[in-house]
C-alpha positions as CSV (number, residue, x, y, z in Angstrom):
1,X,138.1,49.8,-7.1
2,X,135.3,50.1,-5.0
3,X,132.8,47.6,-5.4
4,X,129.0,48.0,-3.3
5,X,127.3,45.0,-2.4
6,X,123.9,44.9,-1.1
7,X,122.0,42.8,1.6
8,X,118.7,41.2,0.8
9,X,117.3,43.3,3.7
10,X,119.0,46.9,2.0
11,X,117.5,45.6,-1.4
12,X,114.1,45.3,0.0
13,X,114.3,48.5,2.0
14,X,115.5,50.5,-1.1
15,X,111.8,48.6,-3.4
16,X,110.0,49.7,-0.4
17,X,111.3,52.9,-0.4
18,X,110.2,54.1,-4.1
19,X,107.7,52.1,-4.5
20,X,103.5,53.4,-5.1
21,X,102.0,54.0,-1.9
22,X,98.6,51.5,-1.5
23,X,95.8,52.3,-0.4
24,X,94.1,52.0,3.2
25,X,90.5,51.5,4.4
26,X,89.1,54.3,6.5
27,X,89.8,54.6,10.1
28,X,87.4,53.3,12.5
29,X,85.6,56.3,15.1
30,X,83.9,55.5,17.9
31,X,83.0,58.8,19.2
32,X,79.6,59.3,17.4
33,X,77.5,59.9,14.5
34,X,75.4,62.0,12.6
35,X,73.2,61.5,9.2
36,X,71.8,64.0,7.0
37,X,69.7,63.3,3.8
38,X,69.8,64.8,0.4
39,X,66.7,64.3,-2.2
40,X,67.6,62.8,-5.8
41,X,65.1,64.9,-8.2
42,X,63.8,64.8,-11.6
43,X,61.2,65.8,-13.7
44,X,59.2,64.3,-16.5
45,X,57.0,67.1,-18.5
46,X,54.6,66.5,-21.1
47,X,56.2,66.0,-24.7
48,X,55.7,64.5,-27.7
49,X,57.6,63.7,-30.8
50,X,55.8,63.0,-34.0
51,X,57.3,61.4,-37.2
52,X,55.4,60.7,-40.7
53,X,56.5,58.5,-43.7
54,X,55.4,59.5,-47.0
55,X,52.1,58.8,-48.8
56,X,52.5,57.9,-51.8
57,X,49.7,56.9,-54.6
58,X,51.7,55.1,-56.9
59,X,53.8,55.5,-60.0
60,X,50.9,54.3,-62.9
61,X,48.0,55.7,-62.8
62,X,47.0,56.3,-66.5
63,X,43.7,57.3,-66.0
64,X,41.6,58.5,-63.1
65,X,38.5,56.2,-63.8
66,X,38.5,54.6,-60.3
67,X,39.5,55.5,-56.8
68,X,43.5,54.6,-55.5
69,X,43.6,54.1,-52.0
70,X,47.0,53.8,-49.7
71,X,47.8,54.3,-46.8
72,X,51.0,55.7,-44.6
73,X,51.4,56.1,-40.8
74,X,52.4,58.4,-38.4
75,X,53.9,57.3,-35.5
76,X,53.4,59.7,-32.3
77,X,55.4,59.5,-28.8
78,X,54.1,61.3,-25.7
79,X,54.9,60.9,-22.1
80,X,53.0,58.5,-20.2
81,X,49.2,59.4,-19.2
82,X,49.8,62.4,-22.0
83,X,46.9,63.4,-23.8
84,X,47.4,64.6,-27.2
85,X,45.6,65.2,-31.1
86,X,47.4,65.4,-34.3
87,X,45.9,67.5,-37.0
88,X,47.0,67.3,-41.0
89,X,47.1,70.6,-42.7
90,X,45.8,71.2,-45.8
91,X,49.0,70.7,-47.6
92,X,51.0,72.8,-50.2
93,X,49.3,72.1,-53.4
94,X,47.3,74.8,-54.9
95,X,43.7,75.4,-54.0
96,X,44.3,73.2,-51.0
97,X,42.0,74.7,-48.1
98,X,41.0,72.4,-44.6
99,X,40.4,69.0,-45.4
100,X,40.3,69.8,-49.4
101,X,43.4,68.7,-50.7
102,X,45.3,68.6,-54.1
103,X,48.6,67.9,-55.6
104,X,50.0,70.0,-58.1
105,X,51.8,69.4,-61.2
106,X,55.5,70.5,-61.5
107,X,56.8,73.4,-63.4
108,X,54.2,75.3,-65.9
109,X,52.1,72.6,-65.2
110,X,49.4,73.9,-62.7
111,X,46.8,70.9,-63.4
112,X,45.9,69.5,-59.9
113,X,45.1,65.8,-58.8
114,X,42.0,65.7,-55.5
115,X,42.6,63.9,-52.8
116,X,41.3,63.2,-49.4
117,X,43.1,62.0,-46.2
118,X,40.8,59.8,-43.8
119,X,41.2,59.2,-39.8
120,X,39.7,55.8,-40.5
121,X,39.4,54.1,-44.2
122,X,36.5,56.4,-46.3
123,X,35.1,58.0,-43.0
124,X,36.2,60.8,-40.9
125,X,38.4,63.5,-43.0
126,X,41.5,64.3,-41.3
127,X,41.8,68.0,-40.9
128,X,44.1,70.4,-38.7
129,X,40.8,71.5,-36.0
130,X,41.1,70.4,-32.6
131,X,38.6,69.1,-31.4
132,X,36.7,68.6,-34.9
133,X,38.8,66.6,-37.4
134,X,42.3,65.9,-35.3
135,X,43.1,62.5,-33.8
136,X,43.4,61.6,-30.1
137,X,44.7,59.6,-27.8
138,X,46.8,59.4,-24.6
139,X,50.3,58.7,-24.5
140,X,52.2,55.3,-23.1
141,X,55.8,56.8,-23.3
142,X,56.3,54.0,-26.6
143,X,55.8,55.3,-30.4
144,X,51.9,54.6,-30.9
145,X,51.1,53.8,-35.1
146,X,48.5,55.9,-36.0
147,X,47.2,54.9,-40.2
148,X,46.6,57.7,-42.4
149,X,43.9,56.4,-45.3
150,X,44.4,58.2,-48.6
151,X,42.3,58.3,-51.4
152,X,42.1,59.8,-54.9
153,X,38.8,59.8,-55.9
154,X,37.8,58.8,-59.6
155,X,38.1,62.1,-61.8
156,X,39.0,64.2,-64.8
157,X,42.9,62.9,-65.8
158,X,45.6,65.8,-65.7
159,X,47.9,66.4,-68.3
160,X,51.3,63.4,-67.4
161,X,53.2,64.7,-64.7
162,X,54.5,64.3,-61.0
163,X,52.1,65.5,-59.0
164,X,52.8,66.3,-55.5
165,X,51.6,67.9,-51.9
166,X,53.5,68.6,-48.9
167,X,51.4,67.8,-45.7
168,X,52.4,69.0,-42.3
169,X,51.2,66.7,-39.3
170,X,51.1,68.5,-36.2
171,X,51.1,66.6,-32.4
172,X,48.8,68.4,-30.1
173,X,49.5,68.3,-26.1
């Protein structure tokens, strides 16, 4: 029987031997240098985002005697120093043309229900025009809240229904 004994130092030697080199630092040269550069690029272009949150007049209104007035924002995002407008369209209810607006009833219903949509409460219709009934202002690079006044004047009271518009806000840049 043949029986293999190891020394410390052949046990070490045999680890060493299999084991994961490790790493060295880089060499030291002393026969010169050079340098180059390199430019780190990137451009920022004008943008903006726009989001709107519904407008919505309320859930009891039995008669039309008096004006309902709410409001709703929309929040706009341009680049920094960005100048921008945001126009509403007229919406999607029928006879809806510029800044006259109306909700429509659902199915056969085709009563309608006027409203207006204001730049500042009761003033300044809110229309789709640049430079005539559009909002501006110059971006910061953060969301800037911009209030949307609405209003349903006091008139004739439509048959009971939903009555509804879809309005498009458009960000101008």
């Amino acid at each position: 029987m043949f029986r293999t004994v190891l020394t410390r130092a052949a046990t070490v030697a045999i680890l060493a031997a299999v084991s994961i080199p490790v790493a060295t630092s880089a060499a030291t040269y002393s026969n010169g240098s050079n340098t180059s550069t390199f430019d780190v690029t990137m451009t920022v272009v004008a943008n903006c985002i726009v989001a709107a949150t519904p407008l919505d007049f309320g859930q009891a209104q039995g008669v039309l005697a008096t004006k309902v007035s709410v409001n709703s924002s929309i929040n706009v995002t341009c680049s920094n120093t960005t100048p921008y407008n945001v126009g509403l369209n007229a919406g999607s209810g029928a006879g809806s043309s510029g800044t006259n607006r109306f909700l429509s009833g659902t199915g056969g219903n085709a009563a309608t229900v006027r409203f207006n949509l204001f730049q500042a409460a009761g003033s300044t219709p809110w229309g789709d025009t640049q430079g005539t009934n559009t909002l501006g202002g110059t971006g910061t690079g953060s969301a800037q809240a911009l209030t949307v006044y609405g209003e349903v004047p006091a008139q004739a009271t439509p048959a009971p229904d939903t009555y509804k518009s879809t309005i498009t806000a458009t960000v101008y840049f």
